[in-house]
N, C-alpha and C positions, 0 to 999 in steps of 0.2 A: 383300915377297914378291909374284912374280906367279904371276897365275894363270891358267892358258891354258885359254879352251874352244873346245871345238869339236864337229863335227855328224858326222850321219852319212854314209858317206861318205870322211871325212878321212883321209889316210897321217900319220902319225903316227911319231915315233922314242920309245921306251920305253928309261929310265937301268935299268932291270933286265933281266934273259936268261931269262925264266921263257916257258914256250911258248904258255901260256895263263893269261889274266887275266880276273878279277871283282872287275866295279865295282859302286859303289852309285849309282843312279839317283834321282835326286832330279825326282816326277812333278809336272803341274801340279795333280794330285788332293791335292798334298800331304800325303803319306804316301810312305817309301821303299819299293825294291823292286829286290832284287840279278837283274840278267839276263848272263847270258854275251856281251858285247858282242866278242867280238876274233874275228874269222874264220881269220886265217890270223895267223902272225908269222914273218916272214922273218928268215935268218940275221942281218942287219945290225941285227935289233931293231927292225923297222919294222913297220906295221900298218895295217890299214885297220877305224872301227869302221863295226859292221853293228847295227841296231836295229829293232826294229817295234812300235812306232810309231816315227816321230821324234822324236826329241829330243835338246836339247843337251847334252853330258856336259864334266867338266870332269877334268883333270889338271896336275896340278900339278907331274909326272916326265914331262912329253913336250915336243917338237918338232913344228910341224909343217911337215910333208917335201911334201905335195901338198893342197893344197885341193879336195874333193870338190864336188858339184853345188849343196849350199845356203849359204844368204849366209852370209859370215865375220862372225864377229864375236872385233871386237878383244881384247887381254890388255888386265886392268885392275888395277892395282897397290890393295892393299889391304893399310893399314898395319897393322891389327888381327888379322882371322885371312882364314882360306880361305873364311867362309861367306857371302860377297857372292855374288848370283845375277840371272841376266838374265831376263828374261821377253821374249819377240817379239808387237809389236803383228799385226792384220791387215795393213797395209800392211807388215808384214816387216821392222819398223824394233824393234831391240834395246834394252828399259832396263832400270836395275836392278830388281827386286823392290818394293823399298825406295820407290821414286819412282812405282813400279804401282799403279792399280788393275784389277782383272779386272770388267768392267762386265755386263750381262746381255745387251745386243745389239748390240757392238762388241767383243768379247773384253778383251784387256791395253789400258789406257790409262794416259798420265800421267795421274799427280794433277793436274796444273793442266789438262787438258782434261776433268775430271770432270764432267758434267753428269747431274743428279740429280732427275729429274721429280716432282710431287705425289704420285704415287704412290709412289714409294719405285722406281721403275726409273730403272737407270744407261744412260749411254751415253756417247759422244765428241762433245763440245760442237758438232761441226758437221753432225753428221749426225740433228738431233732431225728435222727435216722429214724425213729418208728412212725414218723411223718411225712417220710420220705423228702425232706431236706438235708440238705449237705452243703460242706465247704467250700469256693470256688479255688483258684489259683492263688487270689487275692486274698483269701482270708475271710471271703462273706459269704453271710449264709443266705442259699437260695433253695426255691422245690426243686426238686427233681426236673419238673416241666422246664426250668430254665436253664439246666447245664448239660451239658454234653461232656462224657471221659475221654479223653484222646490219651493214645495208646502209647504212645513214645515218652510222651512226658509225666504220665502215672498221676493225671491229678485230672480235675474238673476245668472246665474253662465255662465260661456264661453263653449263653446262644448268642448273644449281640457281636461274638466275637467273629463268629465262623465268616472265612471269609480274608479275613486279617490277621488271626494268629490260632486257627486250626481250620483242618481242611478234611472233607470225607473222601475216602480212598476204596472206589465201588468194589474194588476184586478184593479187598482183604474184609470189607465191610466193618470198617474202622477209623477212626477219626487220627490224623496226624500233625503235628505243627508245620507240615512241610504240603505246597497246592499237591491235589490228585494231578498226576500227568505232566507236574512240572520238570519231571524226569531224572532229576538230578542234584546228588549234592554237591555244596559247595567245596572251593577246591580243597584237596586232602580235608578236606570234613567228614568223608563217610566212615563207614566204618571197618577195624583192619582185625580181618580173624585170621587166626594160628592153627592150619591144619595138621602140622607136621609131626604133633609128636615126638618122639627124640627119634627121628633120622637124624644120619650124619650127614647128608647132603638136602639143600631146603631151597626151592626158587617158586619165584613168583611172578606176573604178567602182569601187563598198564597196558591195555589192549584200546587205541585212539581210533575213532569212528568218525563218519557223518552220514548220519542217515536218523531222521527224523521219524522214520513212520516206525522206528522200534521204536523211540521215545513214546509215540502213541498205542505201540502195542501191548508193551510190558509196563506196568507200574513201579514206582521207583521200590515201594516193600518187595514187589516180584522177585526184584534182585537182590535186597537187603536178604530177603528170605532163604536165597541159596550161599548167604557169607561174602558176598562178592560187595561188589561200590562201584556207582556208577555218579559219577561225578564232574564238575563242571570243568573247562581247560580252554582260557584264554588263547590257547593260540588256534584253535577248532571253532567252525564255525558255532553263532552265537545262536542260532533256531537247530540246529540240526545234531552239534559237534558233539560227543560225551568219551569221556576217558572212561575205563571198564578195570579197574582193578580189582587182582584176585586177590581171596587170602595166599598165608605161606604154606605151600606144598613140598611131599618128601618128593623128591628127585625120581627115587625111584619106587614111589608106590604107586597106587590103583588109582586113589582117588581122584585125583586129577582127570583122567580119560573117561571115570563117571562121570563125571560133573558136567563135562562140556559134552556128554551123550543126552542131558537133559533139553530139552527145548528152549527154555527161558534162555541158558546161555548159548546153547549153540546161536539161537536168532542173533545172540550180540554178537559174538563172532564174527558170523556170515555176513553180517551186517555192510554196506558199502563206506569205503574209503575215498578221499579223497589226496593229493599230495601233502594237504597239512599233515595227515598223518601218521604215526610210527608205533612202534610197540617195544616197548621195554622190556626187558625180563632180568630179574634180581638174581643172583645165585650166592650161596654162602656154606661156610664148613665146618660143624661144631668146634665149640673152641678153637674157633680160628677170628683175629680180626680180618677187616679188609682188607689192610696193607698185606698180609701173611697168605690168605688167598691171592694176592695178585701175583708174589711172589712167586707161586707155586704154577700158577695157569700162563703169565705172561705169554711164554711161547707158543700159546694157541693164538693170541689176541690176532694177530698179520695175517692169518688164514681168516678167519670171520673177520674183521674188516675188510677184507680184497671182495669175499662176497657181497657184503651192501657200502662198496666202495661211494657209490653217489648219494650216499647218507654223508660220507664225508665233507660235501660240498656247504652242509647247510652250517647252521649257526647254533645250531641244537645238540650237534654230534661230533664234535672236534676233534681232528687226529690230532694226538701230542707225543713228546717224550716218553718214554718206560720212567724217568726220575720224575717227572712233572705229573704224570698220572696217579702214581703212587702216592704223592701229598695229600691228592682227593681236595684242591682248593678250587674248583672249577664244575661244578655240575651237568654243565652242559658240554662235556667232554664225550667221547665216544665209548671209552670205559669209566665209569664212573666210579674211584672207591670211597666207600662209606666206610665207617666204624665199623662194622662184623659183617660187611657183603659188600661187595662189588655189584652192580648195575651196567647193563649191558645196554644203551644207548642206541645203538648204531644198527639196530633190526628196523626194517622199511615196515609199512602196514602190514596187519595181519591180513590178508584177502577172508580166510578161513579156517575151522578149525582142523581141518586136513594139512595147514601149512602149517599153524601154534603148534600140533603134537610132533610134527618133521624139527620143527626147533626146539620144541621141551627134550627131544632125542638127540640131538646135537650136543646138549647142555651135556645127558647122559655119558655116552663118548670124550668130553670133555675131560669129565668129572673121574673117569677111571683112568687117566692117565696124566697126573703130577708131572711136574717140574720134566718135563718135557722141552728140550727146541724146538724154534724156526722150521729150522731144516730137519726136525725127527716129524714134524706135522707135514710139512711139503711132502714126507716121502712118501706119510701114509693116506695123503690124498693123492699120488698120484700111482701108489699101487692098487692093482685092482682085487686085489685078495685081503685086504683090511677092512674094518669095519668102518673104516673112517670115507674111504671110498665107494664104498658100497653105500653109505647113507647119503654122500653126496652125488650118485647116480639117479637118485631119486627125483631128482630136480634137476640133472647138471647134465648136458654130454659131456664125453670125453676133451672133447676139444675147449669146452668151456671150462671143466675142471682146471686142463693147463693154463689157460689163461687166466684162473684164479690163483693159482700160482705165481706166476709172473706179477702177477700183483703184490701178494702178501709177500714174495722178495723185496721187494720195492717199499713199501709200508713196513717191513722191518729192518732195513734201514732207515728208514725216515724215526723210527722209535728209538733204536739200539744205537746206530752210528756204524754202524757197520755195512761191509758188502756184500750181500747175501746171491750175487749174481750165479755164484758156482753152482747153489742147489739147483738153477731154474736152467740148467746148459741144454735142456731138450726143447728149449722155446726157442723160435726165429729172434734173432736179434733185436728187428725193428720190434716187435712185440713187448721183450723187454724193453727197448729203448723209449715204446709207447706209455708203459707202464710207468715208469721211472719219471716221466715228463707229467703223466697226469697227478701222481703224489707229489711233484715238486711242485704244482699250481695250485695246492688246497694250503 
């Protein structure tokens, strides 16, 4: 049996001759409600229905003769009975009842476009965003009113969360997985940027603090935000302590001495020290491994160790061998080699960044003079017309110079095997002899 519907509007042929007809209207309130729908009926049994509201009616006894102004919808054969029924989405697209659902901010939709929020509201699976709902972390959909974006992890989190797995960050005015003011990532958790571009010479700083009231002053993005990492370190204290790692800088460019002209870092810098404390600095040589840059610098090493000689003491900063250092199996050694960089250990706290750039310029001097000895670095710390001397006047008197000397004799035997006494002969003997006694007790 078919069964024909149609709108208002529609001419119509009627199989009876009656002059006027009453239908049953089937509303979307669902519930009936008989209305006088026929306006006029013309001799040949034709009609035009008239309604108000709109809606579609169906007949089962008619033709139809002229299509009125709203969209057709087709005859659909139905083996069972006459009680199959259309519903019309908002886009004015027709399905049956049967395959509807009536949603609360999309009117009629199919069942398979059903989309059904935490809350218990419906809608049409593509129009959640023009309702200002969205996805959480989890995969559930909520309004707007119930999520919050945080910034680091590029998704939604639920309000119930804040607190426990995102936190507001008042200076950046931004939500993070990480507390406001907890100050710090975890350890090598943060993050590690590459300034360097293709220099051939490249180093980097681990600058170890304790001082609390920067952790309250700068926020942990503060620092994120300038490439830098300020991260947690077990052996510093546990309210105060933070490691300050830099990205990798050229050796010898600019950027560096902008950076730490900025406030956010200079404050870490300046920051107070306590004896936990040290500062590391990485150095490395394009196309070079570690082993191959150790190679090449060893004979500076006895001069910079004699300087932060009582770094040697601790358990962090270990004098060894020239062969035992090279292996690089020992971390906590005073030169440390890595895979493509050597790690310089054995620098005490940074006080300042007037002391960080006196050392990133050390590295400099360093760096322009290769496979250099013992005794070519003794000379040129204790000639006053070098530049090696001249940067170590900056810090050093004369008389302290020598006695960093008599040191780095001493610490390179202790490395080499050798007796390096001849280069140091403008020292008083006991001084040597003091020297040679304090590296035979590390």
């Amino acid at each position: 049996m078919t069964q024909k519907m149609f709108a208002v509007g529609d001419r119509v042929y009627l199989s009876n001759n009656n002059n006027t007809f009453t239908w049953t209207i089937e509303m979307r309130e669902n519930y009936d409600k008989t209305e006088q729908v026929v306006s006029f009926v013309d001799t040949d049994n034709t009609f035009r229905i008239e309604a108000n509201p709109v809606w579609w009616f169906h007949f089962s006894n008619a033709t139809l003769i002229e299509r009125g102004p709203n969209e057709p919808v087709a005859a659909v054969e139905d083996d069972e009975d006459d009680s199959d029924d259309y519903v019309t989405t908002n886009d004015g697209d027709s399905i049956l009842r049967e395959d509807a659902f009536e949603t609360e901010l999309d009117g009629w939709v199919h069942r398979d476009n059903l989309l059904r929020a935490q809350d218990g509201t419906t809608m049409h699976e593509d129009n959640y965003s023009d309702h200002d709902y969205a996805y959480d972390r989890h995969g559930d959909l909520y309004h707007m009113d119930y999520l919050v974006y945080v910034d680091n992890a590029g998704e939604y989190y639920h309000t119930d969360e804040e607190g426990s797995y995102f936190f507001y960050h008042h200076s950046a005015g931004e939500y993070y997985t990480y507390p406001y003011n907890q100050g710090r990532h975890g350890y090598h958790e943060g993050p590690r940027n590459d300034f360097s571009g293709d220099a051939k010479f490249r180093f980097g700083v681990e600058v170890e603090k304790e001082d609390e009231s920067v952790l309250d002053h700068h926020d942990l993005d503060d620092v994120d935000s300038m490439g830098w990492s300020r991260e947690e370190d077990g052996s510093l204290d546990e309210d105060s302590g933070f490691e300050l790692v830099s990205p990798t800088y050229d050796l010898f460019g600019d950027r560096f001495d902008d950076d730490l002209g900025i406030e956010i870092l200079a404050d870490h810098i300046n920051a107070d020290v306590s004896t936990n404390c040290g500062g590391h600095m990485g150095f490395s040589v394009d196309g070079l491994r570690g082993s191959e840059v150790f190679d090449r610098y060893n004979g500076f090493f006895p001069l910079l160790l004699a300087m932060y000689r009582h770094r040697l003491k601790g358990t962090w900063s270990k004098i060894r061998g020239n062969k035992a250092l090279k292996v690089g199996r020992d971390k906590y050694s005073a030169v440390n080699v890595r895979y493509d960089y050597i790690e310089f250990r054995v620098f005490s706290a940074v006080p300042s960044v007037k002391t960080l750039l006196w050392r990133r310029d050390l590295m400099r001097i360093m760096a322009k003079n290769p496979k250099k000895g013992v005794m070519w670095w003794i000379g040129q710390a204790m000639n006053e017309n070098t530049a090696t001397h001249q940067h170590l006047r900056k810090v050093y008197s004369t008389d302290k110079i020598r006695l960093v000397c008599a040191y780095a004799a001493a610490i390179a035997e202790r490395m080499n095997g050798r007796d390096y006494g001849q280069y140091v002969h403008f020292m008083d003997e006991s001084e040597v002899s003091q020297a040679k006694q304090f590296v035979g007790n590390l």
